[in-house]
ZAMARGU-4260 file (C-alpha; in steps of 0.2 Angstrom, whole numbers, plus 5000, padded with zeros to 4 digits):
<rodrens>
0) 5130/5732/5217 | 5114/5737/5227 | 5117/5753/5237 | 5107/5742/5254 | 5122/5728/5252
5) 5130/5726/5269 | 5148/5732/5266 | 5160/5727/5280 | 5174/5737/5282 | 5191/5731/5292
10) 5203/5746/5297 | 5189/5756/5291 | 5198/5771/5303 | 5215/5770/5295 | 5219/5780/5281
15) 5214/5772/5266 | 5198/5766/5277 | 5192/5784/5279 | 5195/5789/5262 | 5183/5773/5254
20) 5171/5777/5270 | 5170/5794/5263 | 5168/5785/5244 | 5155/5775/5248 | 5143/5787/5258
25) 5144/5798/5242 | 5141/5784/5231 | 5125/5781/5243 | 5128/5765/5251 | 5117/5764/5265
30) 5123/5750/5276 | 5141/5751/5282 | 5148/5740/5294 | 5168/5748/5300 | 5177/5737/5309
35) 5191/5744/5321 | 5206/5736/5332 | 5195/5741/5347 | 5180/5731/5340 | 5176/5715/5350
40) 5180/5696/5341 | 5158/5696/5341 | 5157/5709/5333 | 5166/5703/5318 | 5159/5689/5319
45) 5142/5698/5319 | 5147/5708/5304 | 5153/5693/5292 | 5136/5684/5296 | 5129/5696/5285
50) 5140/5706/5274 | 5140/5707/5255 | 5154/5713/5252 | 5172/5713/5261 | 5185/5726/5262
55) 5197/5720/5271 | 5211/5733/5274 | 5218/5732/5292 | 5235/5725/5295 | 5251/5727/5304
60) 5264/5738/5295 | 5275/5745/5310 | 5275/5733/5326 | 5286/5734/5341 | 5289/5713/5340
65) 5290/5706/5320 | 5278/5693/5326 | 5263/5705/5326 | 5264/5705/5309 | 5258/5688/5309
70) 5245/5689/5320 | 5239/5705/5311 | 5241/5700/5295 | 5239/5684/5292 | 5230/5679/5309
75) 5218/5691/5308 | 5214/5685/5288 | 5210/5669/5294 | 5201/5674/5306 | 5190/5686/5295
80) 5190/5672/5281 | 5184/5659/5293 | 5170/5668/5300 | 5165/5673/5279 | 5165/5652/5274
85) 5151/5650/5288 | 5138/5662/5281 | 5124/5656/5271 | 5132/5667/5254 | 5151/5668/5257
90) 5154/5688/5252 | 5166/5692/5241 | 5184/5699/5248 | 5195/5713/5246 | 5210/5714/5251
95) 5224/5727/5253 | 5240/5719/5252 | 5260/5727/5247 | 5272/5725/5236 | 5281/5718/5247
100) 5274/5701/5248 | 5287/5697/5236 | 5301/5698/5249 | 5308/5689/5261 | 5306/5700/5278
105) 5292/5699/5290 | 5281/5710/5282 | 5281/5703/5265 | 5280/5683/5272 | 5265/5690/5284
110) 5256/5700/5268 | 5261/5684/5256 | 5251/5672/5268 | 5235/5683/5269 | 5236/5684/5252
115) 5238/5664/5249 | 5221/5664/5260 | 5211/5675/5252 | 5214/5665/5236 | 5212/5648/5246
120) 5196/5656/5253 | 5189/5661/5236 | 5193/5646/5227 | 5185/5636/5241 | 5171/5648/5243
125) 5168/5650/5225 | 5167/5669/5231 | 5175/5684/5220 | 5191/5688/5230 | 5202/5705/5224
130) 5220/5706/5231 | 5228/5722/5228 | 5246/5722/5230 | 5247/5741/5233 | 5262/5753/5231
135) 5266/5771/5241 | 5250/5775/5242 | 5248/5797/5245 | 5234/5808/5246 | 5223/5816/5261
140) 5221/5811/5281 | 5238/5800/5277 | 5248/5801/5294 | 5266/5810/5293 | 5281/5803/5300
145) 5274/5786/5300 | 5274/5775/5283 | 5273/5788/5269 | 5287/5799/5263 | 5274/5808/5255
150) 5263/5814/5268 | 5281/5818/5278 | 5284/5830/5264 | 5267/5839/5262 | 5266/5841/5282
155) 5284/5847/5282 | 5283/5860/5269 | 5265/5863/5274 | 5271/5870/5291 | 5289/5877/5288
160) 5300/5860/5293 | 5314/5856/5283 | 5314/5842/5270 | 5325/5827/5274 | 5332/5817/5256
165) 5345/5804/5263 | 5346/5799/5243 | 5337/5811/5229 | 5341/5797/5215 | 5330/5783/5226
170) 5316/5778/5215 | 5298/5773/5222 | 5282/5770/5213 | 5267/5778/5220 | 5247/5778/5218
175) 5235/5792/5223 | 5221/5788/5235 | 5206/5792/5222 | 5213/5781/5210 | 5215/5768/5225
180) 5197/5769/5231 | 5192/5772/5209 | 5198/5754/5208 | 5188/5746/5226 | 5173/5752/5222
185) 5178/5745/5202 | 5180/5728/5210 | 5165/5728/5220 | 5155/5730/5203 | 5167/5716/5198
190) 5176/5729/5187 | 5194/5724/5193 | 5208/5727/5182 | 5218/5713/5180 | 5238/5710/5181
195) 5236/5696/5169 | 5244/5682/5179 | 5239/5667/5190 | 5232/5668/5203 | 5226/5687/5197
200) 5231/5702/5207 | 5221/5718/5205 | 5231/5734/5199 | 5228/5753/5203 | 5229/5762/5188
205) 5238/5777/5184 | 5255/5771/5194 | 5268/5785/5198 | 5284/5783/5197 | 5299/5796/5204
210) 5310/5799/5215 | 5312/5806/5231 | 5323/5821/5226 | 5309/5825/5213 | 5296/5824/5227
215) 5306/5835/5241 | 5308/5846/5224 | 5290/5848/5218 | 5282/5849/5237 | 5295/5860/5244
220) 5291/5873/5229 | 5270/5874/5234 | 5275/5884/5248 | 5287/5894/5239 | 5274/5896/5226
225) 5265/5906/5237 | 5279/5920/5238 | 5280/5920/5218 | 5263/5916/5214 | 5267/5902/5204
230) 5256/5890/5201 | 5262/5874/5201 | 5261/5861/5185 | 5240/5855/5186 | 5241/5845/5170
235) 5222/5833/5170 | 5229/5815/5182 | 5249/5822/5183 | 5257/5818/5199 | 5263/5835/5203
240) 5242/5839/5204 | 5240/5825/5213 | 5253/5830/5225 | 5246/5847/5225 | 5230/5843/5232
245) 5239/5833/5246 | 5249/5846/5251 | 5235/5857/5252 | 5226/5846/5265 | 5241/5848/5274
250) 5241/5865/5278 | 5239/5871/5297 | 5221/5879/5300 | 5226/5895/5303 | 5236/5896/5285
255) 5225/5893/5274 | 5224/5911/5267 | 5241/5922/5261 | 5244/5941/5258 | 5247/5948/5241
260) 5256/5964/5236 | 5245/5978/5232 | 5254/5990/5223 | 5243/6006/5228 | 5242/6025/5223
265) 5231/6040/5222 | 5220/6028/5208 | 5217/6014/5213 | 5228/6000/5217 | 5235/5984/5205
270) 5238/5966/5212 | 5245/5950/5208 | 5235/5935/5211 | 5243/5921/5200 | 5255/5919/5188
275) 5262/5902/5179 | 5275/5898/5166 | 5262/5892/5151 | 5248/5899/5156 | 5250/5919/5160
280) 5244/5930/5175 | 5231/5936/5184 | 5228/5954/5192 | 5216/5963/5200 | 5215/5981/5196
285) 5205/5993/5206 | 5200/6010/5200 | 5194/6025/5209 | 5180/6034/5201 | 5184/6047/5187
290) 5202/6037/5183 | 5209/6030/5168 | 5221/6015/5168 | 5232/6010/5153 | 5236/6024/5136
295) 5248/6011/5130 | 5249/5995/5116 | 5259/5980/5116 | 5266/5969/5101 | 5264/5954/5108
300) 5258/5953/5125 | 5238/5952/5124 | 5224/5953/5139 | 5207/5949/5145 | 5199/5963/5154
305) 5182/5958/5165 | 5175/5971/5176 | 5165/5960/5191 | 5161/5976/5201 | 5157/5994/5196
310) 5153/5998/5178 | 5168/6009/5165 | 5174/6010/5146 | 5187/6002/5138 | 5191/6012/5121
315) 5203/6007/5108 | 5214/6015/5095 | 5226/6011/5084 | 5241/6018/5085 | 5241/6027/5067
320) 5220/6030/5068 | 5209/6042/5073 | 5198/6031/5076 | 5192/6026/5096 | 5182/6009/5098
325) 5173/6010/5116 | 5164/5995/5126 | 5156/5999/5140 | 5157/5987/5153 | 5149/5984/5170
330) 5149/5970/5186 | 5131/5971/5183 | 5135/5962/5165 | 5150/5952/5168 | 5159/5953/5149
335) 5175/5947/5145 | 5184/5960/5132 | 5200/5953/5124 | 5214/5968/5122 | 5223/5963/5106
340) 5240/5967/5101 | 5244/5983/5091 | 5230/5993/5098 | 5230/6006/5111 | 5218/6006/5126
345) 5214/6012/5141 | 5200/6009/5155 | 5190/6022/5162 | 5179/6021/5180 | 5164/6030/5175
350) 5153/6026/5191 | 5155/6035/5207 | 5165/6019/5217 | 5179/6009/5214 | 5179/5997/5200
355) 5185/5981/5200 | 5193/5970/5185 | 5200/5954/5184 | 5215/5956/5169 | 5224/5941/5163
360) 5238/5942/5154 | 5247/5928/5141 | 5264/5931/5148 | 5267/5936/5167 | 5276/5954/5168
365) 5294/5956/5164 | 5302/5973/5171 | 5316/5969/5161 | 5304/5965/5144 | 5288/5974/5147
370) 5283/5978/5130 | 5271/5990/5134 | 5273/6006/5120 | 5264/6021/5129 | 5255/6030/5121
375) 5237/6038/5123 | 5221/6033/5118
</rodrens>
């Protein structure tokens, strides 16, 4: 679609609004049209006159009087739908609807009947119409303690409140916001996944499922994850780094950063920075000038030493040889140098201020396994 098309966006302040506002500016659409609750009858009427494409997300979800829903959902469809059949080129329409139009409470009869008029509207229209029947949807700006368990969660463990589970075994399927606003701006290129049936509802693809025990269990362990420096599970399009990434917007502004341990002597000092179950650790050593760090091997353990300031040597030995390896190594020339099992080694500061090296390990230490043989260089 051209990036000068008219877009008209309902709701475009709610949460999912924001998010595809956000989308659609990076994707370089120039002409954006948000329509809001505050918003007078003329100027939607304004905006359909010319729009060329629809999003139509604003509804009802949590009304003082069930009626509203009506009025919000449905009412306020027609009235959208009405005003798109008198333009000159009816735009197409999408529309955020719930799983719940399948049920028989207010809120799924309201959503049902917006949907029925979308349909009736493209049919009539001959117009493209997309209806997404959208599950939990999680992920940045959502509000806490309104409609999502999920933002609850990350805005709870986020700032220190306690996580309320009434049933851990309750099961709820959920879809991340990029992947919502992935499949809008899909459909507005007419790239719509399809459910297969009749009349065709549009699907958000990769759906979560879990439960709200394994939720409160995953969320509630970012924080902790800050006292062990555990890294939580980032596996490419998982939920728990979906989550992650929503539990990080979470956080109050002024605890953003976190203090580490520094284990400091007369040498230097040696921190820990990360450490994961699969993956290893991460350290920072610091050296003072004229000091040497290490005179020990390891049988299975191995590192990766890169020096980002000051400049040293790392020498090598095996255990049984006479023989020393050395590689110099400066921040000036950022080199990785793998420490292989079954050799001694050590690391020198040879310039006259601290040194500074990132050390990764493929296992996090173990006081109680350290397999570290000393033994010098």
């Amino acid at each position: 679609m051209r990036k000068d098309t008219p877009i008209l966006i309902t709701g475009a302040g709610g949460f999912i609004g924001k998010n595809l506002m956000a989308a659609l500016k990076t994707e370089g659409y120039t002409d954006l049209m948000p329509f809001e609750r505050d918003d007078t009858p003329e100027t939607l009427a304004a905006y359909a006159a010319r729009a060329g494409f629809v999003f139509h997300l604003a509804g009802i979800n949590r009304p003082k009087d069930p009626g509203e829903f009506y009025a919000g959902n449905a009412g306020l469809t027609d009235t959208l739908l009405e005003l798109l059949a008198k333009a000159e080129t009816p735009a197409p329409v999408l529309v955020t609807s719930s799983t719940q139009a399948t049920l028989d409470n207010d809120y799924g009869k309201s959503k049902a009947l917006a949907e029925a008029a979308v349909f009736g509207y493209g049919e009539a229209a001959g117009a493209p119409v997309y209806v997404f029947r959208l599950p939990g949807v999680f992920g940045k700006w959502c509000r806490p303690n309104y409609n999502s368990v999920v933002a609850t969660f990350c805005h709870n463990a986020a700032h220190g409140l306690p996580l309320e589970v009434r049933d851990a075994a309750y099961s709820l399927p959920l879809v991340y916001i990029d992947d919502v606003v992935r499949a809008f701006l899909a459909a507005m290129d007419g790239e719509a996944v399809l459910d297969g049936q009749t009349p065709a509802h549009c699907l958000v693809t990769p759906e979560h499922v879990t439960t709200l025990g394994h939720l409160a269990e995953v969320i509630g362990g970012f924080a902790e994850g800050r006292k062990t420096l555990a890294a939580p599970y980032l596996a490419a399009g998982s939920l728990e780094k979906k989550l992650y990434s929503t539990w990080l917007s979470y956080l109050p502004t002024d605890a953003f950063s976190y203090p580490l341990t520094m284990h400091c002597d007369a040498r230097g000092s040696f921190t820990e920075f990360l450490r994961t179950p699969e993956r290893g650790q991460v350290s920072v050593n610091i050296s003072k000038p004229g000091i040497v760090k290490g005179n020990h091997w390891h049988n299975s353990k191995n590192e990766k030493f890169l020096v980002v300031s000051g400049r040293g040597v790392i020498r090598f030995r095996k255990p049984d040889e006479e023989t020393v390896y050395e590689y110099h190594v400066s921040g000036d020339k950022l080199e990785v140098v793998d420490i292989p099992t079954g050799y001694t080694h050590n690391i020198e500061n040879l310039g006259e201020g601290d040194m500074v090296t990132l050390m990764w390990a493929n296992e996090a230490f173990d006081p109680e396994n350290p397999d570290t043989i000393p033994l010098e260089v």
